[in-house]
Each structure stands twice: as C-alpha cells, then as structure tokens.
TIFI-73340 format. One record per residue (C-alpha): y, z, x. Coordinates in nm, 4 decimals. Last residue first. Example, Ala and Ser with C-alpha at 12.3 -4.5 7.8 and 13.67 -1.06 7.14 Angstrom:
BEGIN
> -0.1060, 0.7140, 1.3670 $
> -0.4500, 0.7800, 1.2300 $
//
This chain:
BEGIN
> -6.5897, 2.5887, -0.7038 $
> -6.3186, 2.4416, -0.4674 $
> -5.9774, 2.6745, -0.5438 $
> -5.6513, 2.4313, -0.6116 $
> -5.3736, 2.4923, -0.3804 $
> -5.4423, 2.2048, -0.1580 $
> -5.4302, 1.9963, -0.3956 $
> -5.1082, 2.1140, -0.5425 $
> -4.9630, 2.0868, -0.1721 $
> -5.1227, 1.7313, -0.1435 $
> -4.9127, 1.5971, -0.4760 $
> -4.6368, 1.7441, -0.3655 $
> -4.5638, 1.6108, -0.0399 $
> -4.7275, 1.2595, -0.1854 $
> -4.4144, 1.2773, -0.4916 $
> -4.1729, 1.3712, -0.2555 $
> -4.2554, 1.0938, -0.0324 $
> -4.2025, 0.8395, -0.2838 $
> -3.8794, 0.9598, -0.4006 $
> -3.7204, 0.9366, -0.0467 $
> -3.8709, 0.6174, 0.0055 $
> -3.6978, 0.4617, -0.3362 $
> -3.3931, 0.6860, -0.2203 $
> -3.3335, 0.4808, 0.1313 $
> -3.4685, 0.1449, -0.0308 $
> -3.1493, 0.1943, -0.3366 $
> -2.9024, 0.2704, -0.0314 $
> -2.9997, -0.0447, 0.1940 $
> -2.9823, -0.2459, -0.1526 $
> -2.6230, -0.0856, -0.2424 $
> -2.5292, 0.1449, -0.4943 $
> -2.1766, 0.0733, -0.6075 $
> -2.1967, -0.2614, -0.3786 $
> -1.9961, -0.2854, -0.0530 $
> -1.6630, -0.1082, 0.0455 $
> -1.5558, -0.0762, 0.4580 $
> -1.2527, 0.1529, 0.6267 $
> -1.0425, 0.0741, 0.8941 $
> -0.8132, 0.2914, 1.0772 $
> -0.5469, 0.1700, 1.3437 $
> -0.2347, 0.3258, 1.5619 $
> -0.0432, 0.0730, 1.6336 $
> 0.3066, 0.2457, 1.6858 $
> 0.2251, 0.6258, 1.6888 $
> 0.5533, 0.7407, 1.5820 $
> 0.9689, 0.6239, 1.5604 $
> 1.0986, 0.3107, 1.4089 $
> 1.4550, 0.0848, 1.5016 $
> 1.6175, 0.0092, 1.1478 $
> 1.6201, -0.2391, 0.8968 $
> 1.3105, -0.1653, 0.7139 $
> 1.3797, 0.2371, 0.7774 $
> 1.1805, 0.4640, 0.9465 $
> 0.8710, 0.5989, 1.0617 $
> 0.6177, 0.3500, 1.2502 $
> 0.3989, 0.0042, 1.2289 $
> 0.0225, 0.2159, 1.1528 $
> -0.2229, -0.0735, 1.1331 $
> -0.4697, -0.0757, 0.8627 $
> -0.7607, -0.2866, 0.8632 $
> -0.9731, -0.3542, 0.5865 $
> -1.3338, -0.4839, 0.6036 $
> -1.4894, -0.5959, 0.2756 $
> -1.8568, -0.6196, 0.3102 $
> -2.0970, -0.9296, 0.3409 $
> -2.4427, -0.8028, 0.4549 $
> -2.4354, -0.4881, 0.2499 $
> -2.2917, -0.6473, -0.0317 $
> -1.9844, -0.7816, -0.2121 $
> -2.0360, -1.1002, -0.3811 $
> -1.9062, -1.3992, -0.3387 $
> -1.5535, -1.5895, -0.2859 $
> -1.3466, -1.3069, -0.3543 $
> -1.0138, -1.3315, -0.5550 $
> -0.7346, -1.2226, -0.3668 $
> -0.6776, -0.8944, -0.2828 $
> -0.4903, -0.6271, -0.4853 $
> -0.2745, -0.3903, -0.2840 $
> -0.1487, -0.0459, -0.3702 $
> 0.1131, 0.2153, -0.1910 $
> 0.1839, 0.5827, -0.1089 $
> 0.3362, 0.6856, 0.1968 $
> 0.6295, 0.7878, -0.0544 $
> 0.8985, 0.5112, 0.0937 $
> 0.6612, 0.3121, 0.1751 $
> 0.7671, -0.0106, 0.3601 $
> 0.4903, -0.2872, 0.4399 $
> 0.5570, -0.4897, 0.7477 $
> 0.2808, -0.7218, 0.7274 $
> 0.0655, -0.8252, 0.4655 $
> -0.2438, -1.0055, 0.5078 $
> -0.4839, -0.9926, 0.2197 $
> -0.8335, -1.1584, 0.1632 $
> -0.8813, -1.3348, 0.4895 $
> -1.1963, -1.4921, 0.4446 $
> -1.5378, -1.5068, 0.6826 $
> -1.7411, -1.3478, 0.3578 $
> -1.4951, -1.0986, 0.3259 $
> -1.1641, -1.0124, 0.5262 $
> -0.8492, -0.7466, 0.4551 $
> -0.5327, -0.7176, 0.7045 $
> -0.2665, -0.4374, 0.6144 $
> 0.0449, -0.3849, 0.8121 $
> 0.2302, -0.0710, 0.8434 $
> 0.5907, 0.0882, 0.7897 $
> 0.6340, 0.4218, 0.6580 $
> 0.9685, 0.5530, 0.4791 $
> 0.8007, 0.8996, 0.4528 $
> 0.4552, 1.1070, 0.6043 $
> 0.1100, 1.0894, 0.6000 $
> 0.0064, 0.8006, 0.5098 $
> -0.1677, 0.6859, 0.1971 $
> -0.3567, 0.2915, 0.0987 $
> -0.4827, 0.2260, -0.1957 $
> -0.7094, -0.1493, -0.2070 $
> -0.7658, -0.3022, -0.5414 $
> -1.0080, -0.5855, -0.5212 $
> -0.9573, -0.9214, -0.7321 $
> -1.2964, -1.0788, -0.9015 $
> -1.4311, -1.4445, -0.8620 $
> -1.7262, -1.3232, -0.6890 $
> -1.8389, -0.9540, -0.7618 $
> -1.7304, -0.6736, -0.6492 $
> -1.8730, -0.3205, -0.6543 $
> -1.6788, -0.0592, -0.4736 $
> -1.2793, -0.0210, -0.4968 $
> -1.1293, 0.0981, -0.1730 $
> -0.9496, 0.3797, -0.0828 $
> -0.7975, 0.3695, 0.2563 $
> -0.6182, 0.7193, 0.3937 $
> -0.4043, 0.6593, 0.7509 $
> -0.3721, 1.0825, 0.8486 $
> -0.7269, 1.0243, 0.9762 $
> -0.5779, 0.7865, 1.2546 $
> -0.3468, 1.0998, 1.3498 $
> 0.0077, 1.1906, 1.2810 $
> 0.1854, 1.5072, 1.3804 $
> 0.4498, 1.4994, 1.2019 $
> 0.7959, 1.6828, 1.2263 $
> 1.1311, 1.6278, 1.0239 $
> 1.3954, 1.4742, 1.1644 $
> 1.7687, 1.6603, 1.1163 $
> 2.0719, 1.5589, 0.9389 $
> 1.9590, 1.7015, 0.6241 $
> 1.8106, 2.0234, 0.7776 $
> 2.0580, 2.2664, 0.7128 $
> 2.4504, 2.2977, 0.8860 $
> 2.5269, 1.9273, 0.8487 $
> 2.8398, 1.8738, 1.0355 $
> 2.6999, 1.5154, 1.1832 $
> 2.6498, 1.3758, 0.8659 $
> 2.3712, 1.1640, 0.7197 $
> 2.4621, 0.9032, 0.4519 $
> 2.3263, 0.9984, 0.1016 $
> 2.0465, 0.7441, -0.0434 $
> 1.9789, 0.4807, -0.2939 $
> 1.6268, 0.3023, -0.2921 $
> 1.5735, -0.0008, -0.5025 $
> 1.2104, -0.1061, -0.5972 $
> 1.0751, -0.4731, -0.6844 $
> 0.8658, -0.5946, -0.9363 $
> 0.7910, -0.9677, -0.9976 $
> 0.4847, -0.9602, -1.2448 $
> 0.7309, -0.9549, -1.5489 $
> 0.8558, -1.2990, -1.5083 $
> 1.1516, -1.3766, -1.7520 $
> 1.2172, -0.9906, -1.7534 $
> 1.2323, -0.9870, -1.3909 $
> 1.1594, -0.6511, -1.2607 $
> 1.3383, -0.3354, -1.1181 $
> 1.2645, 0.0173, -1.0012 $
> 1.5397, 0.2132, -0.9200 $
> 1.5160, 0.5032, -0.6665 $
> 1.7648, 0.8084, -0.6854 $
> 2.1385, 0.8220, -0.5543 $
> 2.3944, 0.6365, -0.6973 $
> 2.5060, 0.2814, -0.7667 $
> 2.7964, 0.0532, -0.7324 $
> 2.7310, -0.1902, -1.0078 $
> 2.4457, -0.4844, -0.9023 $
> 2.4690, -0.8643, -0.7822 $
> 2.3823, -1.1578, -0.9541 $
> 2.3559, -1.4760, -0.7709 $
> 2.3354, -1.8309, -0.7954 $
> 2.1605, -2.1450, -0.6676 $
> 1.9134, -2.1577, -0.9316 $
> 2.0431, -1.9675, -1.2467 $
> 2.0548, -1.5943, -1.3276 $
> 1.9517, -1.5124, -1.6439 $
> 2.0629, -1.1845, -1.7763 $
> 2.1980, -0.9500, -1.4956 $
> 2.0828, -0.6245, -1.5951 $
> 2.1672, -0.2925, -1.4740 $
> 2.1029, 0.0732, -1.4888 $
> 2.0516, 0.0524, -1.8355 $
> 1.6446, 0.1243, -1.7325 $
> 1.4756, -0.1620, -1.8858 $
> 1.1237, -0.1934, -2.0325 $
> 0.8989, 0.1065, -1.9891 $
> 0.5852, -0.0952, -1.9106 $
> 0.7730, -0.3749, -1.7446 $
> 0.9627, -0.1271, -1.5181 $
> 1.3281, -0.0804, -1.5183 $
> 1.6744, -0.2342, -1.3975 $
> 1.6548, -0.5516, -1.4371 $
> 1.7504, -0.8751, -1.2417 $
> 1.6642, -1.1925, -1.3948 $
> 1.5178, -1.5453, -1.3038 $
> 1.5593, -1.9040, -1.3386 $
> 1.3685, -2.1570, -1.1524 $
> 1.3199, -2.3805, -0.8248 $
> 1.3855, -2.0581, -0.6957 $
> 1.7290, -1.9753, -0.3743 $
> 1.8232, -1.7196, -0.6698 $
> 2.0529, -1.4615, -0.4991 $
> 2.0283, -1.1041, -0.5832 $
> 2.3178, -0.9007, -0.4557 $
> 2.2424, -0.4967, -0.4098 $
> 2.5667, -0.2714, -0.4688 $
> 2.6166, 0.0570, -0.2632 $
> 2.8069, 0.3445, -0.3610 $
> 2.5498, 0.5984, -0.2163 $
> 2.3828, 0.3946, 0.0704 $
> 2.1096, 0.1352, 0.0505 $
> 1.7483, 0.0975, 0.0761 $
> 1.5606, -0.2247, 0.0017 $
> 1.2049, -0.2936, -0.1378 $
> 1.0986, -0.6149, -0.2397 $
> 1.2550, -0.7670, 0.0444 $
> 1.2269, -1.0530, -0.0592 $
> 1.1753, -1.0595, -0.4218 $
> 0.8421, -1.2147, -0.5454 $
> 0.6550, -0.9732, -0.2630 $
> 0.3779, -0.7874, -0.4183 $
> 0.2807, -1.0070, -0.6082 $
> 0.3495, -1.3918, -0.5359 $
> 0.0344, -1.4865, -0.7083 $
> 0.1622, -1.5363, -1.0795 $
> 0.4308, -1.8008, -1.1812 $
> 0.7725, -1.8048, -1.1298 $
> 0.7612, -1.6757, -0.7977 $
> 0.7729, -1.9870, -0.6566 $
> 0.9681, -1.9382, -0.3512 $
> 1.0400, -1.5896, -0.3462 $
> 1.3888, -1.4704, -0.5321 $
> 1.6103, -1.3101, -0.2617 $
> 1.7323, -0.9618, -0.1934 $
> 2.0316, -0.8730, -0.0299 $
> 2.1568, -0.5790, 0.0734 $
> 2.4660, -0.3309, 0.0732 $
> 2.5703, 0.0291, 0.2043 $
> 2.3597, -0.0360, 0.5217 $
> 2.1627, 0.2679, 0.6512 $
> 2.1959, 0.6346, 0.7549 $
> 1.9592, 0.8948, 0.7021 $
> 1.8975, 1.1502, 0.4303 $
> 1.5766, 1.2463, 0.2729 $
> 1.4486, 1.2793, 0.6493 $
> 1.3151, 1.0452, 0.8959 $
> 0.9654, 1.0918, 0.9941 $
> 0.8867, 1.2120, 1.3893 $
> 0.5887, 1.1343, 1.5741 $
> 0.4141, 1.3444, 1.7974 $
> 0.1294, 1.1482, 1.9669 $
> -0.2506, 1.2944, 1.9150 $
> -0.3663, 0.9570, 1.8077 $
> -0.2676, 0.7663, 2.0784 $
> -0.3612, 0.9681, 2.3833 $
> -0.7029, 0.9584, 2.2248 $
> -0.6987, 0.6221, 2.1748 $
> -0.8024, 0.3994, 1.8422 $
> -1.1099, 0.1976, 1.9101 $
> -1.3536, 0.3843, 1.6581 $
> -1.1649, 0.3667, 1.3817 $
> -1.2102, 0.6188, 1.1582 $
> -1.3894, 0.5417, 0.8225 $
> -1.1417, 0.5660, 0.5260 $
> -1.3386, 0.6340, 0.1491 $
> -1.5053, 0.3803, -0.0416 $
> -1.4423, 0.4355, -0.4463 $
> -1.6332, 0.5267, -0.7235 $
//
C-alpha cells in the first residue's frame, strides 16, 4: 500500500494554471560531456549520484569522457547490473587521475554502471539536433498544461526505525527538473536538488529512519517543480510550483480508533432495531 500526493495547500492559483511548454524528442545540446566519479563512491551511500552528473544528454556522434578524480578505481559500462553489459562500451579499470571516454554514439538512452561497484548507475541520453527546416513537429515545443496535481508522490507506508523508504515521484511531461526534500522525526531524510527526468519518472530511497513512522511522526516530502528542459540549458514552466504528500503506519492508531467506533456502533444500531422488532407477549 502506498500514500498517495496531497495537494499543497500554499501553491498559487496563478501558479498552477501557467502554460508551460516541454521540449520535444529533439532539441539541441552539447555534442560531448563529462561525467565524474563522486567522491567516495566506492562504497554504498552515494546512490543516486556516484557519477556526476549521473545523467547527461548529448548529440548524435557524441562521446562522453569519464574522469576518475576517486580515491579508487572504477569502470565505465555500458549496461545495467541486472542485465550485465550492453557492448556499447566498456572501459575496463580506469585508474585515479585518469579518464576513459566513450565511441561516438547514436541515438537511444544507455544505461551504464561500474562493474567494480555495481550500485553506481548512471544513464546516457543521445539525441538528434533540431533543425530549422523541419516541416513536422520535431523542431517544435510540445504543450502542457501543468498543475500541482500533475507532481504524483508515492510513498511507501509502514516504516520502522532502521529501515530505508522508497519515495516515486511522476510529472507530467519530459526532461523535468525538480528538487525533492524528505523529513522525519526532526531529520532531513533526502535532499536532492536538480533532479533530471528524462521520462518524468524517477525513484528515491531515503536514508535510514531514526524511529518509527506514525501518526505523530510522519514522513513529509516536498516536491518542488524546477522546469522543462535540459540540465545544461535555460528551463521553461511553472518554476516552483510545490506538492507534498505524507506516509505513516499501514493502518495507523487514529485509523484503527476510527473503525473500532465504527464497529461498535453498528453492533448497538442493530442490536436496538432487533429489539425493537421483537413482539412483547
């Protein structure tokens, strides 16, 4: 079961009604990046941003370099750590203070991971250039209308102390850019800021909480809408427009009394309506 978005309450009318426009499938961007190794992201916590950027878009023809600025040696791969590698490239280890980059690549997305450290996952975007002779809607910005209930948070119920929380968060729209703040029990969970989507679609895990979850100590999670568009390049939309949504216990003590006295009251309707029914003799 999962905790669905509840609307902010502070987010403006003027704000929320705003026409925004997405970029399309084709836009124009650098033909190269660079993506760094995170400090320390040779062992676990980094996630989801051991490379930085961890997500990078390039042009057709493009080549990423990954430098190794780590205290450690890492890879490059093309591929997933479920699936294993791709072919699409692989650049063995790569030693501190050096770099690997990629083959000139085409269009489509490629995942990659470190093969040394398979919780460092990053994503590689490859797209066409736009044109100015485009005669169908390549070169042209597709419309959204985005509102506060267009920012989906799904948010799993029922921690416990000690535990991570997975928090799924959808926009409306592609290439979005928001940040995400989470707090429990007076702690900041997860801050991220400037978090690209190329889908709209995208997962965070908290750190681990420091008590339960419960009526009286929710999660609060706050996202914060940060525009259409490309990392590198100037964004379009509702720029800070906010939803927040809330998780506590699977079935929590306010929730349990609420039925308990539902239950109860049943039972006495019922009870006095057979009564009544019954014939005195």
């Amino acid at each position: 079961m999962k905790t669905k978005t509840i609307g902010s309450l502070i987010v403006l009318l003027a704000v929320a009604t705003t026409m925004a426009y997405a970029p399309s499938a084709f836009a124009e961007h650098s033909m190269n990046a660079v993506v760094e190794n995170a400090a320390g992201s040779s062992t676990p916590g980094c996630e989801p941003d051991c490379f930085l950027p961890a997500t990078v878009t390039i042009g057709v023809g493009g080549m990423v370099e990954f430098v190794n600025n780590d205290n450690a040696a890492h890879t490059s791969t093309a591929g997933t750590p479920t699936d294993g590698p791709s072919g699409a490239w692989d650049s063995s280890l790569v030693m501190m203070g050096t770099s690997f980059t990629t083959p000139a690549l085409e269009a489509g997305e490629y995942p990659y991971f470190c093969m040394v450290h398979p919780w460092m996952e990053g994503l590689v975007i490859v797209e066409e250039e736009a044109h100015d002779d485009h005669g169908d809607d390549h070169g042209g910005m597709e419309m959204v209308t985005l509102t506060a209930a267009d920012i989906a948070i799904s948010i799993d119920d029922g921690a416990k102390a000690d535990e991570q929380v997975t928090i799924d968060v959808t926009i409306n729209g592609e290439h979005v850019n928001y940040d995400i703040v989470a707090t429990h029990n007076g702690e900041t969970i997860l801050d991220e800021s400037g978090v690209h989507s190329h889908t709209g679609e995208h997962s965070h895990t908290t750190s681990a909480l420091s008590a339960d979850a419960s009526d009286d100590n929710p999660i609060d999670v706050t996202v914060t809408f940060q525009g259409f568009g490309f990392p590198n390049d100037e964004k379009t939309g509702p720029i800070g427009l906010t939803n927040t949504a809330q998780a506590v216990p699977e079935f929590g003590t306010i929730a349990a009394m609420i039925l308990v006295v539902a239950i109860v009251s049943i039972i006495v309707i019922t009870s006095k309506s057979r009564l009544s029914l019954t014939p005195r003799l």
